[in-house]
C-alpha positions as CSV (number, residue, x, y, z in Angstrom):
1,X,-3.2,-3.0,-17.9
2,X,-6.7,-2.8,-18.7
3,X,-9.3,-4.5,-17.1
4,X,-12.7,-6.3,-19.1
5,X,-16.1,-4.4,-17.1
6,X,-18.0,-6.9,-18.7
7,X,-16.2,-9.5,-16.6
8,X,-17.4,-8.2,-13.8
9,X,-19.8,-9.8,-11.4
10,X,-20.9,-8.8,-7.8
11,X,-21.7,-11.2,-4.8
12,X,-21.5,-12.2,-1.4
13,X,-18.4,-12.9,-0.1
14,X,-19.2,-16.1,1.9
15,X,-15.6,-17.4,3.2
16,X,-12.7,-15.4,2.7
17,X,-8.8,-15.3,3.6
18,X,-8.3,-11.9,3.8
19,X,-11.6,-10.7,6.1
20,X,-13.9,-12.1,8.4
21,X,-17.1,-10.0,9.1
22,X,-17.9,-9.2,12.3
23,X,-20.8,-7.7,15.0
24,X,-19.6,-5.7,18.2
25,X,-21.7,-5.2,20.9
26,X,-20.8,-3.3,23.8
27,X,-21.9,-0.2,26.2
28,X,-20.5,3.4,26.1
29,X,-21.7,5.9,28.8
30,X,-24.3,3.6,29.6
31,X,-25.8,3.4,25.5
32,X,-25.8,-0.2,24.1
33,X,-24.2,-0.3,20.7
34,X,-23.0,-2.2,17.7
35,X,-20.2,-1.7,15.1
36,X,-20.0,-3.7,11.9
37,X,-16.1,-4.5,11.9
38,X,-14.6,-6.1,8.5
39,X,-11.5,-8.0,10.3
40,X,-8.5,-8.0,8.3
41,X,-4.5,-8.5,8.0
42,X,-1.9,-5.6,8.9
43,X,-0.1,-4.5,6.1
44,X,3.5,-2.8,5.5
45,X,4.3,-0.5,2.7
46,X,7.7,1.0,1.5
47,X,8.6,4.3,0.1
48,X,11.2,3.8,-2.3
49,X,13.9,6.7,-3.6
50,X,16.3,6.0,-6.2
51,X,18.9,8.1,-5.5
52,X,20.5,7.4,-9.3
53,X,17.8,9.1,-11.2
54,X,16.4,11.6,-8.0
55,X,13.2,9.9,-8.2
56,X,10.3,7.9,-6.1
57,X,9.1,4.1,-7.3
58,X,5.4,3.8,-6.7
59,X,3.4,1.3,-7.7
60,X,0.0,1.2,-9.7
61,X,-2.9,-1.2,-9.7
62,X,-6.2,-1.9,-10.2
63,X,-8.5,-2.1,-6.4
64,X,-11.6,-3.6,-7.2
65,X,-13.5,-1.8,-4.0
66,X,-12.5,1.5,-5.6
67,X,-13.9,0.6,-9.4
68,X,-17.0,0.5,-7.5
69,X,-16.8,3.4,-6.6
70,X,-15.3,5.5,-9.6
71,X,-15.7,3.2,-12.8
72,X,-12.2,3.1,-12.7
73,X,-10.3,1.4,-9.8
74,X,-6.1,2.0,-10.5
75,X,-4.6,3.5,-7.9
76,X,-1.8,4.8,-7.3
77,X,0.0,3.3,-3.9
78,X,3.2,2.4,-2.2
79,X,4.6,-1.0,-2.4
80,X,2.7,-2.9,0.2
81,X,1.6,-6.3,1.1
82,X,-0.3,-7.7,4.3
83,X,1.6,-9.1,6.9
84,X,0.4,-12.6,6.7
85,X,3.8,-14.8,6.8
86,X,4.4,-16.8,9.4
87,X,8.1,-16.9,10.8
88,X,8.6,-13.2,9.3
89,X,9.3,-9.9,10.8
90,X,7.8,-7.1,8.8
91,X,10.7,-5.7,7.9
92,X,11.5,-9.0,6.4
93,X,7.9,-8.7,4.5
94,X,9.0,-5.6,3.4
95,X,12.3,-6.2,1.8
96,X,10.4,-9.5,0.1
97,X,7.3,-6.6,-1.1
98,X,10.2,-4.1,-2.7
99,X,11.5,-7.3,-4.9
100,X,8.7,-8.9,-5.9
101,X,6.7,-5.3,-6.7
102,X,9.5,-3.2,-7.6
103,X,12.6,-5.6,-8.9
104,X,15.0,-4.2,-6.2
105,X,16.8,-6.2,-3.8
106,X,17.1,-3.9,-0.3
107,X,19.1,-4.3,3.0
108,X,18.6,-1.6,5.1
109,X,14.7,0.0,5.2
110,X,14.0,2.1,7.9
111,X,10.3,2.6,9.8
112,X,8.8,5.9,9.2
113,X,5.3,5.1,10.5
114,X,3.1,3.2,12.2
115,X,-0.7,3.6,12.6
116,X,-4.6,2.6,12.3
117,X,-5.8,2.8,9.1
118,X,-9.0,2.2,7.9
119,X,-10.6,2.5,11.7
120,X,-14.3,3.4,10.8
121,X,-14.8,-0.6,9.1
122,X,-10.7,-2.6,10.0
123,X,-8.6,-0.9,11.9
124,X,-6.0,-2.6,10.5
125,X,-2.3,-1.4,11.8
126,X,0.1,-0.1,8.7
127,X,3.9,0.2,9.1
128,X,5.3,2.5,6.5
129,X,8.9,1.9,6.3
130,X,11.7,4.2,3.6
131,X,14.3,2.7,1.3
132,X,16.7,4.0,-0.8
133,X,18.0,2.2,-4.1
134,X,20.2,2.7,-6.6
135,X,20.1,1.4,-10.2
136,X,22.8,-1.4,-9.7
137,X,20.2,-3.0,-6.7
138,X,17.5,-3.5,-9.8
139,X,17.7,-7.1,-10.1
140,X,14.0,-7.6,-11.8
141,X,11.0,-5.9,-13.8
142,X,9.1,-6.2,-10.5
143,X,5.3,-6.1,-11.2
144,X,4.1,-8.8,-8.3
145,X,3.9,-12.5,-8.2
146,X,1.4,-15.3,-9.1
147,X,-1.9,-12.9,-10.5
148,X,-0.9,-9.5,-9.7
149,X,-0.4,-7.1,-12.4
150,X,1.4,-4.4,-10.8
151,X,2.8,-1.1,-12.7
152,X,5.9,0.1,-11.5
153,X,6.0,4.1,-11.7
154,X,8.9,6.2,-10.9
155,X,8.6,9.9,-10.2
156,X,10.6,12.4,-10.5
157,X,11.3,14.6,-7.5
158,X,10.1,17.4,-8.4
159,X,7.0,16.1,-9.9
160,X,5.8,15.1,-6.1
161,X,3.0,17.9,-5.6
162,X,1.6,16.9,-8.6
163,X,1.2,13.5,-7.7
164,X,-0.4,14.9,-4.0
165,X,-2.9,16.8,-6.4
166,X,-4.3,13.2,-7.7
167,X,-7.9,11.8,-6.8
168,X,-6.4,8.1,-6.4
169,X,-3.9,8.2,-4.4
170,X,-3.7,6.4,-1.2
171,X,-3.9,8.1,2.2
172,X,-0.7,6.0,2.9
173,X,1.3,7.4,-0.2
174,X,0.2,10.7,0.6
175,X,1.5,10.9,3.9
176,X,4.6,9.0,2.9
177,X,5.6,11.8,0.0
178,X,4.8,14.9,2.5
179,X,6.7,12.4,5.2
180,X,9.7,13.0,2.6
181,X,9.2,16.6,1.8
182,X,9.6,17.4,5.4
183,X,12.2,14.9,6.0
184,X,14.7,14.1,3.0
185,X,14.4,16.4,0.1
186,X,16.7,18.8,1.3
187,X,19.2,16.1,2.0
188,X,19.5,14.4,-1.3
């Protein structure tokens, strides 16, 4: 996965389906304010353990916003997507996220989380949900749908504080590996 820098070009977003700008105006203890709020979808997200090879699937892709920012932009993240299906519970989302990201077809996913994330700019709700997989439930490379180009990365167990230790990861994964530290390592 590489991406061409001289491709890129900067410029106002003027319609978009993913966020709508907006201006709040309101009083607090009796000071008139505004916020700047970038509207935008909930997502879901899944940490994944294959309980074959003792290990944790993660994805890897490039985030445009965060290239700005470090001339680099992969990141490493849990399989997500945004909650923007009609006629779909998110835990159906996130069974659909797993396959099309990950290649494995899951039943049973279990919430681990829910919370605000981004609550300075969106405030966008994330539900973290846990999975595990075995080998036989691998039914596809995984690696996204229509445009995305999405690396599947599996970590070994014991290789989790290392990943913790990385500048781009997402809050989301990090919580979700201490989440399973705390939680499941001494189980499996």
């Amino acid at each position: 996965m590489s991406i061409d820098k001289s491709s890129i070009k900067l410029y106002d977003c003027k319609d978009s389906k993913y966020i709508k700008i907006k201006q709040m105006s309101y009083t607090e203890n009796g000071i008139h304010k505004t916020w700047d709020i970038a509207e935008s979808h909930d997502s879901v997200s899944v940490l994944i353990y294959n309980k074959n090879n003792n290990s944790i699937i993660i994805v890897k892709q490039f985030r445009p916003a965060v290239f700005l920012k470090n001339n680099d932009g992969y990141m490493y993240e849990l399989c997500a997507g945004l909650i923007d299906k009609e006629n779909k519970t998110i835990e159906q989302i996130a069974k659909e996220e797993v396959l099309e990201e990950c290649g494995y077809k899951v039943e049973n996913i279990t919430k681990i989380a829910q919370f605000y994330s981004s609550v300075g700019t969106s405030g966008n709700k994330q539900s973290i949900f846990y999975t595990e997989v075995d080998n036989n439930q691998k039914i596809t490379n995984g690696g996204g749908i229509d445009n995305e180009f999405i690396e599947v990365v599996e970590i070994k167990i014991n290789q989790i504080k290392n990943i913790l230790q990385l500048s781009n990861i997402t809050p989301s994964l990090g919580f979700a590996l201490m989440w399973f530290l705390l939680n499941k390592q001494g189980s499996i």
